[in-house]
C-alpha positions as CSV (number, residue, x, y, z in Angstrom):
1,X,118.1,108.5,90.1
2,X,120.6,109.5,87.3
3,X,121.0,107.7,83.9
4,X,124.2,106.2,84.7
5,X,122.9,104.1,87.7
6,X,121.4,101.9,84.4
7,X,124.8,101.9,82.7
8,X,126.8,99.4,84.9
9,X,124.5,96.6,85.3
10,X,123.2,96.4,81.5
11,X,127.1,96.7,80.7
12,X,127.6,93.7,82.6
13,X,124.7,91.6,81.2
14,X,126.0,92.7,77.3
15,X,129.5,91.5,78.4
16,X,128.5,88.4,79.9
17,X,127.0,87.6,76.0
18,X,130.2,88.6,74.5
19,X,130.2,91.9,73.7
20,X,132.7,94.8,74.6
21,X,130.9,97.7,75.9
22,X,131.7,101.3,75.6
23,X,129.8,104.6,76.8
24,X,128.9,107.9,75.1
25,X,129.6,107.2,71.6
26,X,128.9,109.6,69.3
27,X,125.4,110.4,70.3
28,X,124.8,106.9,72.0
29,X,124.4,106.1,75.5
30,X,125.8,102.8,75.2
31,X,127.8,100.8,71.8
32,X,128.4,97.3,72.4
33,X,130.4,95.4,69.5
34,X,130.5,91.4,69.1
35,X,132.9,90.4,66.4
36,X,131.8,91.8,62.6
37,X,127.9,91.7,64.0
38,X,125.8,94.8,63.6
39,X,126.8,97.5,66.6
40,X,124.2,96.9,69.4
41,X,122.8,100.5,70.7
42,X,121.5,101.6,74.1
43,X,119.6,104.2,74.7
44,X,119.3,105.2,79.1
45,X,116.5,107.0,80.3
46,X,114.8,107.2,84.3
47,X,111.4,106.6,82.7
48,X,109.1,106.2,80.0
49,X,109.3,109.3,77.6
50,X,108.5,110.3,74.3
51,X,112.2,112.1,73.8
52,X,113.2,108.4,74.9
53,X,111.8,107.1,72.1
54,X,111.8,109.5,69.6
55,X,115.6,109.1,70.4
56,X,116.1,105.0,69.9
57,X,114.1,105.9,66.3
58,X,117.1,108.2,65.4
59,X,120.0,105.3,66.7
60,X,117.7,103.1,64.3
61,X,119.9,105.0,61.3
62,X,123.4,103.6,62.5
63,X,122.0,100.2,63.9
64,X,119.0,97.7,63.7
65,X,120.2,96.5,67.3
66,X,118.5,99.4,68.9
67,X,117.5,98.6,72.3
68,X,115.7,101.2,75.1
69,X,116.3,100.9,78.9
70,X,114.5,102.4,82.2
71,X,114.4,101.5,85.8
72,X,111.9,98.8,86.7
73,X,109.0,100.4,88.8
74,X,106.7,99.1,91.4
75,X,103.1,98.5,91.8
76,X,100.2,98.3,88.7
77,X,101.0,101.8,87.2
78,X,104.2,100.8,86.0
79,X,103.2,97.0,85.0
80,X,100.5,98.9,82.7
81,X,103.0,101.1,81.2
82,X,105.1,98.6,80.6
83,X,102.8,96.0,78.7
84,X,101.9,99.3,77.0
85,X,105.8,100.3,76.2
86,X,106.4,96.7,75.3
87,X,103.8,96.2,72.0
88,X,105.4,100.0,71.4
89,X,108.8,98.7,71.3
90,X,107.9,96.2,68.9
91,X,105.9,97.9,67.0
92,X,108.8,99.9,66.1
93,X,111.5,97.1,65.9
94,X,113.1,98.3,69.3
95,X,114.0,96.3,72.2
96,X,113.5,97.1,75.9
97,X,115.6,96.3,78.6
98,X,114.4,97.1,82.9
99,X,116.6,97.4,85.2
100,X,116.1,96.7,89.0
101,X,117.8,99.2,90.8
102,X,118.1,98.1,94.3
103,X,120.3,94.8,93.4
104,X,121.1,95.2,89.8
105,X,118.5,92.7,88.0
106,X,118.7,93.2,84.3
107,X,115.7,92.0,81.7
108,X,115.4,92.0,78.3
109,X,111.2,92.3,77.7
110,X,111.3,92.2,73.9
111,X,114.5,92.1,71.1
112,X,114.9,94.1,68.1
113,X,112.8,92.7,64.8
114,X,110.6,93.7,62.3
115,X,106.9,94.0,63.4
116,X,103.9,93.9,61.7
117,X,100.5,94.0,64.3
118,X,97.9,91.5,63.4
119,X,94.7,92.5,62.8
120,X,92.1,91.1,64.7
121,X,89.0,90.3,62.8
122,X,86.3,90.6,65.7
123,X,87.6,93.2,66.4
124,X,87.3,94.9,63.3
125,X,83.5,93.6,62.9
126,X,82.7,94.9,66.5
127,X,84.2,98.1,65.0
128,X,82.1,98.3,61.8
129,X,78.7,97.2,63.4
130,X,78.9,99.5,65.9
131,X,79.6,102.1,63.1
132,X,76.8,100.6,60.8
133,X,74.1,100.5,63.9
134,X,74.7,104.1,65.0
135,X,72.1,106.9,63.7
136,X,73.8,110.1,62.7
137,X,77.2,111.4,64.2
138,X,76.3,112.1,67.6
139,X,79.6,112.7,69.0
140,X,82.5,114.8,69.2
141,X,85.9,112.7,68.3
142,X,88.2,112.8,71.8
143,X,85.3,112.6,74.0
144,X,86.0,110.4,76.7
145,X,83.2,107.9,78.4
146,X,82.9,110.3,81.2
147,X,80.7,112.5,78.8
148,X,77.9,109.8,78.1
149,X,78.8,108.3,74.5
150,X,75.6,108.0,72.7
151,X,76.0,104.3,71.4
152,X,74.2,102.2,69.0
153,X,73.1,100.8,72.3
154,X,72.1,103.7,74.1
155,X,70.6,104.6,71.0
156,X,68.3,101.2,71.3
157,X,67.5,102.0,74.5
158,X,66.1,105.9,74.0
159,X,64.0,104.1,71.0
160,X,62.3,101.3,73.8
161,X,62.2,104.4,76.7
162,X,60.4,106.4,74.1
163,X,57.9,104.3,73.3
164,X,57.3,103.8,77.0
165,X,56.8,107.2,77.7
166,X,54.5,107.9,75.0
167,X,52.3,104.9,75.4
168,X,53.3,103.9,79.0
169,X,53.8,100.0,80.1
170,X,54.2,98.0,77.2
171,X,54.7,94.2,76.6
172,X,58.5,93.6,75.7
173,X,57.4,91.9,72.5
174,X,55.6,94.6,71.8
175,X,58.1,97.2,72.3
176,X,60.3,95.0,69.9
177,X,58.2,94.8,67.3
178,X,56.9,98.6,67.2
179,X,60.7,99.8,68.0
180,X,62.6,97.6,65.3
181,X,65.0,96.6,68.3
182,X,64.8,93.1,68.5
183,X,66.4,92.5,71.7
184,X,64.5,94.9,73.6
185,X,63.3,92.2,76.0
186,X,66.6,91.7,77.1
187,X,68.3,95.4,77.0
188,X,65.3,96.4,79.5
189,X,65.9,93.5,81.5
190,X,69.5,94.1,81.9
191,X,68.8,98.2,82.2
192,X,72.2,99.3,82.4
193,X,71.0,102.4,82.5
194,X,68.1,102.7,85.1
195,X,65.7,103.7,82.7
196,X,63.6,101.2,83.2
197,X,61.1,98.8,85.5
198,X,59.3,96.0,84.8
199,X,55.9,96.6,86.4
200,X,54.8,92.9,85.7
201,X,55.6,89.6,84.4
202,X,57.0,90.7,80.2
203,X,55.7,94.2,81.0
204,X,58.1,97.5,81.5
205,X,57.5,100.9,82.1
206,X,59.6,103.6,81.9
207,X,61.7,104.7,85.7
208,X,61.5,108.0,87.0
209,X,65.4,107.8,85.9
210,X,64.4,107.0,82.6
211,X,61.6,109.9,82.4
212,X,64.2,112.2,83.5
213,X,66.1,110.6,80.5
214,X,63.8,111.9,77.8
215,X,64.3,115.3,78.9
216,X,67.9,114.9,78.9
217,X,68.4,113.5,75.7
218,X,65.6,115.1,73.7
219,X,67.8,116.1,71.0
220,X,69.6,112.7,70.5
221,X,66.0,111.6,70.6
222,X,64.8,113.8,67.6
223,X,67.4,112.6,65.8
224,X,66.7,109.3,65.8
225,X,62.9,109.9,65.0
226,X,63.9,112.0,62.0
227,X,66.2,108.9,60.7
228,X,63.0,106.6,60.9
229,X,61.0,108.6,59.6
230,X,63.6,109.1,56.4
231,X,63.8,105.6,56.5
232,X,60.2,104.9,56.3
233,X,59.9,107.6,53.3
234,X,62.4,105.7,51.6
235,X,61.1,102.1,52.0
236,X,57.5,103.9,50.5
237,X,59.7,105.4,47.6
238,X,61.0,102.0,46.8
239,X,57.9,99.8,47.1
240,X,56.1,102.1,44.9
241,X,58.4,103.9,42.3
């Protein structure tokens, strides 16, 4: 696959809109020019590339008609890189054109425009509770989910294992109320984690994955007692100044 395989049939579709169509312009791939309008630029590449991009940017000085082009892949990969590539595009005022190979099929995914995301506002409180409900920093920045994220959730769920293993099958009300994790009924119930078993009707205990789990996360554990207890010395220092 070379670049000029893309050349003909996006040639084709620019002229069929009007525009005459040159190659290799300057440092363009493509130039097409419709009247007194704004030049339109194409930049060619066999795939999905940084350079690729970091290429239409620099075409962005001489046009604002800036559009990107690759060959259209097959199968999921390439459908998630190019929903990916697509809000990238747009994001920075770039259009993307894929090109069928096998019978010429040209289409135009997104134009050229200015772009400004939306922010989503669940988002963003997902986001900051998550934030606000974690104790401490425990983790790296860049680790992936493969390494065991402690969560706010997980974080919930070492409190109600804890309590378990020190004082062994509780009732879940009870486990709310001396944890401070009011749904602790229903993240025990759920266990996502196989820590624990409900032993009878309202009533877990700790798993032998869950004892296990104490050992394993002893530090993360300590940490979390020593916020408490911070917090409780606090709450004293501000009921009785």
């Amino acid at each position: 696959m070379r670049e000029t395989d893309l050349y003909q049939p996006v040639k084709r579709l620019l002229e069929g809109q009007g525009y005459a169509v040159k190659g290799e312009i300057g440092a363009a791939d493509m130039v097409a020019v419709r009247g007194d309008e704004d030049p339109v630029i194409v930049e060619l590449k066999t795939a999905f590339s940084l350079s690729l991009f970091h290429q239409a940017i620099d075409r962005q000085a001489f046009s604002d008609t800036v559009y990107v082009a690759v060959p259209r892949g097959k199968g999921r990969a390439f459908l998630k890189a190019l929903v990916a590539n697509t809000r990238l595009c747009r994001r920075l005022g770039l259009g993307l054109i894929t090109v069928r190979l096998d019978d010429g099929f040209v289409e135009i995914h997104c134009d050229p425009a200015p772009y400004k995301p939306r922010q989503s506002k669940p988002k963003r409180a997902r986001l900051l509770r998550e934030y606000h409900r974690r104790v401490g920093d425990p983790n790296s920045g860049g680790a992936t989910r493969r390494q065991h994220l402690v969560t706010a959730y997980r974080q919930d769920a070492l409190r109600c294992l804890v309590l378990l293993d020190e004082n062994g099958p509780t009732k879940a009300a009870e486990v709310a109320r001396l944890t401070g994790v009011a749904q602790a009924r229903r993240l025990m119930a759920d266990d996502h984690y196989g820590w624990f078993e409900r032993v009878a009707t309202g009533i877990y205990g700790p798993s032998p994955r869950g004892v296990e789990a104490v050992a394993a996360y002893a530090a993360e554990i300590e940490r979390i007692r020593a916020a408490s207890t911070a917090g409780d010395t606090a709450d004293g220092e501000n009921a009785h100044p």
